[in-house]
C-alpha positions in Angstrom: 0.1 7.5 -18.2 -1.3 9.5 -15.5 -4.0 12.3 -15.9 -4.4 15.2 -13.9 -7.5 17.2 -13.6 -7.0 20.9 -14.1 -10.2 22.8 -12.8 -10.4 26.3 -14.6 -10.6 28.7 -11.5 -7.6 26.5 -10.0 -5.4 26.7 -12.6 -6.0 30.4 -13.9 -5.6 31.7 -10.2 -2.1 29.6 -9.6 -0.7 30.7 -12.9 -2.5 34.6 -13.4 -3.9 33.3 -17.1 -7.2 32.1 -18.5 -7.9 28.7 -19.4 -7.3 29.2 -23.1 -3.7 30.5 -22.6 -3.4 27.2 -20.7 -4.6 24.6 -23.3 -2.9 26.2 -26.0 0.7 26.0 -24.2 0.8 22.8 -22.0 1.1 20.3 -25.1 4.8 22.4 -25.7 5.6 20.7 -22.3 4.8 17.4 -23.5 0.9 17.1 -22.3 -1.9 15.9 -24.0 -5.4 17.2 -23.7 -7.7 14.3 -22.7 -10.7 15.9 -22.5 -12.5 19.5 -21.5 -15.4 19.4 -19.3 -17.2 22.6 -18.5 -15.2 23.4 -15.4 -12.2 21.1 -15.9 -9.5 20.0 -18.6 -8.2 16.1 -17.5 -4.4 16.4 -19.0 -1.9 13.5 -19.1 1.6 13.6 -18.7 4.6 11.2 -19.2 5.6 8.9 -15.7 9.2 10.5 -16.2 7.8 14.2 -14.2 6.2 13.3 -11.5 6.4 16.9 -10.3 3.7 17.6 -13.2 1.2 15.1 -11.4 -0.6 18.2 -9.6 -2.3 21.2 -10.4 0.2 23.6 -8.3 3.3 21.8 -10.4 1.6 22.4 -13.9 1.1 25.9 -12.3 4.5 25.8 -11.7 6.0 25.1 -15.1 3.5 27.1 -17.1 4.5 30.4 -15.1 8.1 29.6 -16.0 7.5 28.7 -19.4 5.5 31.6 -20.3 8.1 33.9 -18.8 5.9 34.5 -16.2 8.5 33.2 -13.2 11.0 31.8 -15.1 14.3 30.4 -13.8 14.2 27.6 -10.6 11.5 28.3 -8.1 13.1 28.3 -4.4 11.1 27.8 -1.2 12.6 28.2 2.2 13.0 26.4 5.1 13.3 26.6 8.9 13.7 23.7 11.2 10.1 22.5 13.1 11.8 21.7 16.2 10.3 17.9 15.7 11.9 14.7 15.1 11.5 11.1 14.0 12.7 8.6 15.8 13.9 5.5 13.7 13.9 1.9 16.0 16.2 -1.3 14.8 12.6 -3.3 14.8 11.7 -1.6 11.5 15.1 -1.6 9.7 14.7 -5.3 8.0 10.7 -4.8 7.2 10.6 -0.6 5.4 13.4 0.7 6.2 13.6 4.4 4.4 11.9 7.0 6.5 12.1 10.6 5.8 9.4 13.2 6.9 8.2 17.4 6.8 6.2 19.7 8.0 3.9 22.2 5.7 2.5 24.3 8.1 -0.3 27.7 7.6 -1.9 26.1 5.0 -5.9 27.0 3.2 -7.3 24.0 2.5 -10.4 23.9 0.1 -12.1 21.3 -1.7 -9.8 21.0 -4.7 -6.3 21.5 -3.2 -7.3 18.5 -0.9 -8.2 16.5 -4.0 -4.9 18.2 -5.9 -3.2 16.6 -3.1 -4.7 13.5 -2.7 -4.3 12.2 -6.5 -0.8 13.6 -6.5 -0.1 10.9 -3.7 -1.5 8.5 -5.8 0.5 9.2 -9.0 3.6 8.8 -6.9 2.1 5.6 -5.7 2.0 4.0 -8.6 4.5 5.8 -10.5 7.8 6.0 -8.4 6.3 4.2 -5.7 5.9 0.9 -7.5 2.5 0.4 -6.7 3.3 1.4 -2.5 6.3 -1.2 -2.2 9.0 1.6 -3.0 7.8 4.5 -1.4 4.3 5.2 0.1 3.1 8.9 1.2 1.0 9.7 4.6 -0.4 13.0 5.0 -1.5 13.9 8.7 -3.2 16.7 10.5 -0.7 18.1 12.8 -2.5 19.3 15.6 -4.7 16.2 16.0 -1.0 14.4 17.6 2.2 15.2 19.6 5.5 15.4 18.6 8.1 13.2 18.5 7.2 10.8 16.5 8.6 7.0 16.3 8.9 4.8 13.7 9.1 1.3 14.8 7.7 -2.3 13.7 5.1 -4.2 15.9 2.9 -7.6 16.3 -0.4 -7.9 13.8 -2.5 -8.3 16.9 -1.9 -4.5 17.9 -4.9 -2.5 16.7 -5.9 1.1 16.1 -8.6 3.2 14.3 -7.9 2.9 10.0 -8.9 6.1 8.4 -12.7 5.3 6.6 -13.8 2.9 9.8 -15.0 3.8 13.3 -13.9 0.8 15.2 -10.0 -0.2 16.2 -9.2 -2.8 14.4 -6.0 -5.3 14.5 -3.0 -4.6 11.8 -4.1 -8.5 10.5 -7.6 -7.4 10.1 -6.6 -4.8 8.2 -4.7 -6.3 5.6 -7.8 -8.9 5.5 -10.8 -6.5 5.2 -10.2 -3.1 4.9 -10.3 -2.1 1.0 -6.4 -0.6 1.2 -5.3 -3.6 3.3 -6.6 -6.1 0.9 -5.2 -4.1 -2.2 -2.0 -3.4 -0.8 -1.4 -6.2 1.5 1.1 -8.0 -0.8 3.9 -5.9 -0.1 4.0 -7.2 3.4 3.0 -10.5 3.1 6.6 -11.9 4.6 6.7 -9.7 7.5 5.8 -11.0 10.4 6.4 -7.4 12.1 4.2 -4.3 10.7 5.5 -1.0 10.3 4.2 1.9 12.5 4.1 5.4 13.1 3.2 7.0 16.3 3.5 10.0 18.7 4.8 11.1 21.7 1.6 9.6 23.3 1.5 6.5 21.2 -0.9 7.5 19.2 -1.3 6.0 15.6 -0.5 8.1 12.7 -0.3 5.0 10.2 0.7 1.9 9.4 2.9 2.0 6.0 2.3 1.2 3.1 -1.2 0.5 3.7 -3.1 3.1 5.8 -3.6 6.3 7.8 -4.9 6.6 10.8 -8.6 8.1 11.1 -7.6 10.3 14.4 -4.9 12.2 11.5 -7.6 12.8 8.6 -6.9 15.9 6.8 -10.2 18.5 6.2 -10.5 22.0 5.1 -10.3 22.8 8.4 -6.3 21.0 8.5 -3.6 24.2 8.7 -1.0 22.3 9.8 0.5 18.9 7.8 3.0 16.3 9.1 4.2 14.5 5.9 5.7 11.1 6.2 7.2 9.2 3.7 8.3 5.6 4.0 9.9 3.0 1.3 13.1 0.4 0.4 15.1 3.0 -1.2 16.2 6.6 -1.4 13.0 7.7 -4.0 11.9 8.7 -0.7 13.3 11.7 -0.9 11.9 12.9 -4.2 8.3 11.9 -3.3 8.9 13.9 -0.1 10.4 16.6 -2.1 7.4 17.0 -4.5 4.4 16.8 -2.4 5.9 19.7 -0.1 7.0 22.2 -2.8 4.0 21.2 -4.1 1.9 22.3 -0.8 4.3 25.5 -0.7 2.7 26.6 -4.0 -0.3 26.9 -2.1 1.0 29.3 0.3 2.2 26.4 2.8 5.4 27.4 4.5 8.0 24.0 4.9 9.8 23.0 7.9 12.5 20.0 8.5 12.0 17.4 10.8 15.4 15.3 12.3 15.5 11.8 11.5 17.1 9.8 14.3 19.2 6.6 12.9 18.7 3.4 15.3 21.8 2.9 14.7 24.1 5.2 15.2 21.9 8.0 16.4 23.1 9.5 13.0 21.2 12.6 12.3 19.3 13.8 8.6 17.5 16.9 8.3 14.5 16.6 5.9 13.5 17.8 3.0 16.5 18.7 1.6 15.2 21.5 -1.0 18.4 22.6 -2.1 19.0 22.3 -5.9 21.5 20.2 -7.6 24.1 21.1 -10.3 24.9 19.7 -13.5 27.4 20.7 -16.2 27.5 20.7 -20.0 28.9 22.0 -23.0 27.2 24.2 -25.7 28.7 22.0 -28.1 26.9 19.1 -26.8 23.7 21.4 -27.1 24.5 22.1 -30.7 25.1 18.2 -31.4 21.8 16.7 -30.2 19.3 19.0 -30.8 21.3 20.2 -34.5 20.1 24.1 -33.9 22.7 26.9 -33.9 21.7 27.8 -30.6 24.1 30.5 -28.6 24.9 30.4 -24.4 23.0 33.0 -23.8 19.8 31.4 -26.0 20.0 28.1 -23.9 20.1 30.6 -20.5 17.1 31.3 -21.5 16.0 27.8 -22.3 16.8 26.5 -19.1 14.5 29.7 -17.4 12.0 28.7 -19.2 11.8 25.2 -18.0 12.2 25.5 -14.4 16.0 25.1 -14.2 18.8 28.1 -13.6 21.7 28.1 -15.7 25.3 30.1 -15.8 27.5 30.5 -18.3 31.5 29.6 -18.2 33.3 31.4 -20.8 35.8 29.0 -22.7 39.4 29.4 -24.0 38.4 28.7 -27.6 35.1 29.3 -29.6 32.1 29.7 -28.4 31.0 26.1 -28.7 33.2 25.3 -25.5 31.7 27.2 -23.3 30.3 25.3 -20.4 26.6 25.6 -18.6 26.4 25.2 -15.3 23.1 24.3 -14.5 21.0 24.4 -11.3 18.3 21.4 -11.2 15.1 21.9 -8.1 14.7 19.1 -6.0 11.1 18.1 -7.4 13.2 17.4 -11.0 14.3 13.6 -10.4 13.6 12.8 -13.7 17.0 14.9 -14.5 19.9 11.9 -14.6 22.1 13.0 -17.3 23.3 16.1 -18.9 21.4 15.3 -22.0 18.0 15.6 -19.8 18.9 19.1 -19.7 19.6 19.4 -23.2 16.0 18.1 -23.7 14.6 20.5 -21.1 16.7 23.4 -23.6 15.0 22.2 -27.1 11.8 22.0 -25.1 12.4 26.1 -24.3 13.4 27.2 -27.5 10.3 25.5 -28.8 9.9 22.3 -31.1 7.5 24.4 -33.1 9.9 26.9 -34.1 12.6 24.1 -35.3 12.6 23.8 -38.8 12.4 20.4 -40.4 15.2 19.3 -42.7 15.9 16.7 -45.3 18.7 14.5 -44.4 21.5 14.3 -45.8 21.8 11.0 -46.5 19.4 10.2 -50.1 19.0 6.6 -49.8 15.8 4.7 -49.9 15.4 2.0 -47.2 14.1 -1.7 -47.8 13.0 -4.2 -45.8 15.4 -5.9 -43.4 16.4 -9.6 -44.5 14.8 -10.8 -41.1 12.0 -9.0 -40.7 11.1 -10.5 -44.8 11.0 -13.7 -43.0 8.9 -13.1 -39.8 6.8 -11.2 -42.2 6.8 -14.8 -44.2 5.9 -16.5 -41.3 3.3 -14.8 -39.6 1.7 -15.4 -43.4 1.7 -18.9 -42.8 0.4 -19.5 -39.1 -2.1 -17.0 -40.1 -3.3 -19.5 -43.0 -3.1 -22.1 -40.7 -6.0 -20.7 -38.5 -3.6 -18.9 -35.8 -4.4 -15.4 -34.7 -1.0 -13.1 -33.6 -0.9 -12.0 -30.3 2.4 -9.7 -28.9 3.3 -10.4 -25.1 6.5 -9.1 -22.8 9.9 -10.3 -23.3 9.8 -9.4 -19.1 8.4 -12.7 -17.3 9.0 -14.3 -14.2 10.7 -17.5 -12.6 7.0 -18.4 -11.3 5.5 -17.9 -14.9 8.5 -19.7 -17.2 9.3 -22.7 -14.9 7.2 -22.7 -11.7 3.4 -23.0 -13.1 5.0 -24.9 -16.6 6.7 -28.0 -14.4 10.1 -27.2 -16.3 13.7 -26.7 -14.0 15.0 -23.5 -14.0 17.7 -22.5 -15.7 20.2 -19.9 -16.2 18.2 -16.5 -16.9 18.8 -12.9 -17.7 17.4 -10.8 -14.6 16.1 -7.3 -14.2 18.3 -5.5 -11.5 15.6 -3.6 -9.9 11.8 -4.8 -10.9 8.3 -2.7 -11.1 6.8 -6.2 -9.9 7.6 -9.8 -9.1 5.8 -10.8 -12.6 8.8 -8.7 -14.6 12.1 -9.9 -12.8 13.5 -12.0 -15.9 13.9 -11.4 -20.3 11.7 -14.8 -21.0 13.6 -17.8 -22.4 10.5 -19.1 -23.7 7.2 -17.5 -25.3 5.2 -20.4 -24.7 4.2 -19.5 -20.7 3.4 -15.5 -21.8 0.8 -17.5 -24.4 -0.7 -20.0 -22.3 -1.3 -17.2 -20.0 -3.4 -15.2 -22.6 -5.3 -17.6 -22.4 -6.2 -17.8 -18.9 -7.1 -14.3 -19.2 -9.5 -14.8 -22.3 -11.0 -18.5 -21.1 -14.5 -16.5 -20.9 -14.1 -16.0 -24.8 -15.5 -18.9 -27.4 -13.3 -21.6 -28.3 -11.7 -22.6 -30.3 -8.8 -20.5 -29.4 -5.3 -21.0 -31.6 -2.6 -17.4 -31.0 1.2 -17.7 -31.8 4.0 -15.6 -31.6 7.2 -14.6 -33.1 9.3 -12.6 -30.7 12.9 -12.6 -28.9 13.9 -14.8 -26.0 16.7 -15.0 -24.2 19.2 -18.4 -23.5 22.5 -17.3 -22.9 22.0 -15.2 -26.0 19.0 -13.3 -27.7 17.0 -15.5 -30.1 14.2 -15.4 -32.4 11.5 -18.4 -31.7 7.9 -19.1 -33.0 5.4 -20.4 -30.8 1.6 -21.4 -30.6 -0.9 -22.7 -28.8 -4.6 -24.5 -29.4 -7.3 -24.5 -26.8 -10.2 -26.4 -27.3 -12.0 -29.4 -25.8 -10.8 -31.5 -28.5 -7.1 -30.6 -28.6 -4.9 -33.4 -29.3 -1.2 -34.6 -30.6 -2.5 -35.6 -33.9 -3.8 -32.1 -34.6 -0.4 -30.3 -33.1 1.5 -32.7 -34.7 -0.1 -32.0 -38.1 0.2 -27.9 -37.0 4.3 -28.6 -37.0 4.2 -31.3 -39.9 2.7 -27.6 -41.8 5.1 -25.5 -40.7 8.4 -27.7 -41.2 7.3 -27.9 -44.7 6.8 -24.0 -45.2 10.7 -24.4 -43.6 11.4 -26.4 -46.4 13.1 -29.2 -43.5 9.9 -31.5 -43.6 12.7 -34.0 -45.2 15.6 -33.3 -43.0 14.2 -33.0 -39.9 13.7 -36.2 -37.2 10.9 -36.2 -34.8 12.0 -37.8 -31.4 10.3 -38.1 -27.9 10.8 -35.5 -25.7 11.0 -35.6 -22.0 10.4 -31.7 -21.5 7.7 -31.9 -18.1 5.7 -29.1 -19.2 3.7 -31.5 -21.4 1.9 -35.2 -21.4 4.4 -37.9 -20.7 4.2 -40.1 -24.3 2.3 -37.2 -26.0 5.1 -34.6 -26.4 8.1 -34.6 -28.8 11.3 -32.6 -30.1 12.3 -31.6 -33.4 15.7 -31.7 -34.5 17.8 -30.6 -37.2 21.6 -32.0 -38.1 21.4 -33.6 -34.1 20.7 -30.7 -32.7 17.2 -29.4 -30.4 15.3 -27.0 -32.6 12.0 -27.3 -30.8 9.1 -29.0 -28.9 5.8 -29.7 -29.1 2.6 -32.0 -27.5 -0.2 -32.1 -25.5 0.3 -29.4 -22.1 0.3 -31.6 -19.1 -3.1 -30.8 -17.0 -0.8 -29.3 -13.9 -0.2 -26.8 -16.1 -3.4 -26.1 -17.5 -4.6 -26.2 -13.6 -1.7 -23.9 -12.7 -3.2 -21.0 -15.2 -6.2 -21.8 -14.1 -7.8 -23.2 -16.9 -10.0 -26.5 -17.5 -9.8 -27.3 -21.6 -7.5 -29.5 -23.2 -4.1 -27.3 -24.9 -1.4 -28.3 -27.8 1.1 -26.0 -28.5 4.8 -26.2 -29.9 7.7 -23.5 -30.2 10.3 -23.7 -32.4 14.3 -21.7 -32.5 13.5 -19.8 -36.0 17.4 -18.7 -36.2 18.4 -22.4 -35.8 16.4 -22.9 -38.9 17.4 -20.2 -40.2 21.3 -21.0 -39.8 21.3 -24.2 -41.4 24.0 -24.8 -44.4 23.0 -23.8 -47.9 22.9 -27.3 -49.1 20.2 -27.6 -47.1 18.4 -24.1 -48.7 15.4 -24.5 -51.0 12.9 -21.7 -51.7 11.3 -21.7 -48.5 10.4 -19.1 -45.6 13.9 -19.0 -44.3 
């Protein structure tokens, strides 16, 4: 989770209290104290409020929760006169642009620092590590309005911020530390994004760098702020670094994006609050308090939001809240965020814990006895429990395992191109904790028990051997083991498999009343290549409901 730095003098002269005041209320907010250092206090906050990954936006919510400025903060703004010219070149490589101006800013020491970790937070947080949105910051007066987005060749070349020679937008990507970090993202294009002025100028080349010639110093009083990505979280990340700057004293202006299109016109940032609606009786549900309209007003101040009050026809409970949401809040989707935000403001600590109502005592779930049985057992037989992500990849479940692809489960929008798919097999996410412990001691021998995903969610066990004397007569003894904990050693026929992923004439199924219950051999040497590994591996994974779901004549006391 990320961590923000809080130096003393910073904090105390954006908020008007002392340090002490500080640490004792920001864990209300949801904030944990990492550690105090003499001048600082590092504090980490949950990924969902990115508006708390700077100093001035702590500042911000501590005022309003200590009734210091409660209620939504507002900042003004007046047009810049500038705009951003959008060409048709870039659409198809990064095509969200929106950008603002901060302008009469103070600039010292820690407010550039404030500002340049808060970019990063968004980076990786919202930003998806760059490929969603990416943040430049620019000294205004170092370049000349307009400004032009556009998309050009890798041979052009220009001045990266950090290097004194021009280099070409290729280079980049291949040697400067941001290009080789970042260079992923646009490893398809075969057109680079670009931002430059009315003189051509570079201001940056998105995601990956800034220009030196728009370096930002203490000196800096004017900022140009430019935010590029694939979708609309542009917006928000534009919204929070500028409110954020306004907290310094930094007075925002909107900059015209031009549409290649058609010419269409949007003025940004958009600062103007949304509205939500909810009823005190939904209040009353979730958080369980007795809590009045008025009380949850006050709430709402308290954490940042405005909120009005719409008498009902009835009792008290329908009465309606209109609430008022800043445009640095994205993390506010749904009318129960809000209710949330108003137990937050009345204060867990002042909620009084209760007994339910229900007097039962709970027991052990059926299923969870038997994975409990199980891990028992492959444990005893020299295995060591590992826990990976049911969120794989195509590359990692078929690609690098020689297996065809097959119908799968996807993730609509992905943090990354390794977490696009719910797994339909555990056996990949284990041969790949290996590759990244093959500097350990071997013999190395890890299963799992998890869920995977074919057409429906099922329970399978899987594990793996690495060792330089791996072989089908030790896997094959490994399964013999466990089909006999099973209680199915006798019912069960071994057959030979054709699944790719392992050694042709060293691999087999298992099958129970003719039907596929699991596999098991030698891993074919592609693979172990392919995770870049060099011992020999056995491994087998089984469909524990299968098992599980045989007839009772087949029952016996057993695991399942």
């Amino acid at each position: 989770m990320p961590t923000i730095r809080l130096f003393h003098e910073d904090i105390e002269r954006l908020t008007g209290v002392d340090i002490d005041t500080v640490r004792e209320k920001l864990p209300f907010l949801g904030a944990d104290l990492e550690r105090d250092g003499e001048d600082f206090t590092d504090v980490e906050f949950f990924p969902n409020r990115p508006d708390l990954f700077s100093v001035e936006g702590v500042a911000r919510a501590l005022r309003a929760f200590l009734n210091i400025q409660p209620g939504i903060s507002s900042y003004e703004t007046s047009p810049s006169g500038i705009e951003m010219n959008v060409d048709d070149a870039v659409i198809d490589v990064r095509p969200y642009v929106v950008c603002g101006v901060v302008r009469d800013l103070e600039f010292d020491e820690r407010a550039i620092e404030s500002l340049m970790n808060l970019q990063e937070h968004i980076h990786r947080g919202i930003g998806r590590n760059r490929r969603k949105v990416s943040i430049g910051v620019h000294d205004l007066s170092k370049v000349k309005p307009d400004f032009r987005y556009t998309a050009v060749d890798p041979d052009f070349s220009f001045v990266p911020l950090d290097f004194k020679e021009k280099m070409t937008m290729k280079d980049i990507l291949e040697r400067h530390p941001k290009g080789i970090e970042y260079g992923f993202i646009l490893k398809d294009a075969d057109r680079y994004p670009l931002i430059v002025d009315y003189d051509g100028n570079v201001l940056s080349f998105p995601p990956i760098i800034n220009a030196e010639l728009t370096r930002v110093t203490e000196e800096t009083r004017d900022l140009f702020i430019e935010v590029t990505g694939t979708d609309e979280n542009v917006f928000v990340a534009l919204n929070i670094v500028v409110c954020a700057l306004a907290e310094r004293g930094g007075r925002v202006q909107t900059v015209k994006v031009r549409s290649p299109q058609d010419g269409a016109v949007i003025e940004t940032p958009d600062l103007n609050p949304s509205t939500h609606e909810l009823r005190l009786s939904e209040v009353r549900a979730l958080t369980g308090l007795d809590i009045d309209a008025e009380t949850s007003v006050k709430c709402c101040a308290r954490m940042g939001l405005h909120a009005d009050v719409v008498r009902g026809d009835g009792s008290e409970g329908d009465d309606v809240l209109i609430v008022k949401v800043p445009a640095y809040r994205c993390d506010i989707l749904h009318p129960w965020d809000i209710i949330e935000d108003i137990a937050i403001g009345y204060g867990y600590d002042r909620i009084v814990p209760t007994l339910p109502k229900t007097d039962v005592v709970g027991e052990e779930h059926a299923e969870e006895r038997r994975n409990r049985r199980i891990r028992e057992m492959m444990i005893g037989l020299g295995f060591m429990e590992v826990q990976t992500f049911t969120l794989s990849s195509e590359r990692k479940q078929f690609t690098l395992m020689r297996r065809r692809s097959c119908e799968v489960v996807r993730v609509a929008h992905p943090i990354s191109e390794e977490y696009e798919m719910l797994r339909c097999a555990i056996m990949p996410n284990l041969i790949d904790v290996l590759s990244m412990n093959k500097h350990r001691e071997m013999p190395q021998r890890i299963f799992e028990i998890g869920t995977v995903f074919r057409g429906e969610e099922r329970t399978n066990l899987a594990a793996v051997s690495m060792h330089a004397h791996a072989n089908f007569a030790e896997i094959r003894s490994v399964v013999d083991a466990i089909l006999r904990e099973f209680g199915i050693a006798d019912i069960t026929v071994i057959k030979p498999s054709d699944d790719d992923a392992f050694i042709k004439g060293r691999r087999a199924i298992i099958m129970l009343n003719d039907r596929e219950i699991g596999v098991f051999g030698e891993i074919h040497p592609e693979v172990i290549r392919n995770f870049s590994l060099d011992h020999p591996i056995i491994g087998v994974e089984m469909d524990v409901d299968a098992i599980n779901a045989r007839p009772p004549s087949q029952r016996r006391r057993c695991l399942c």
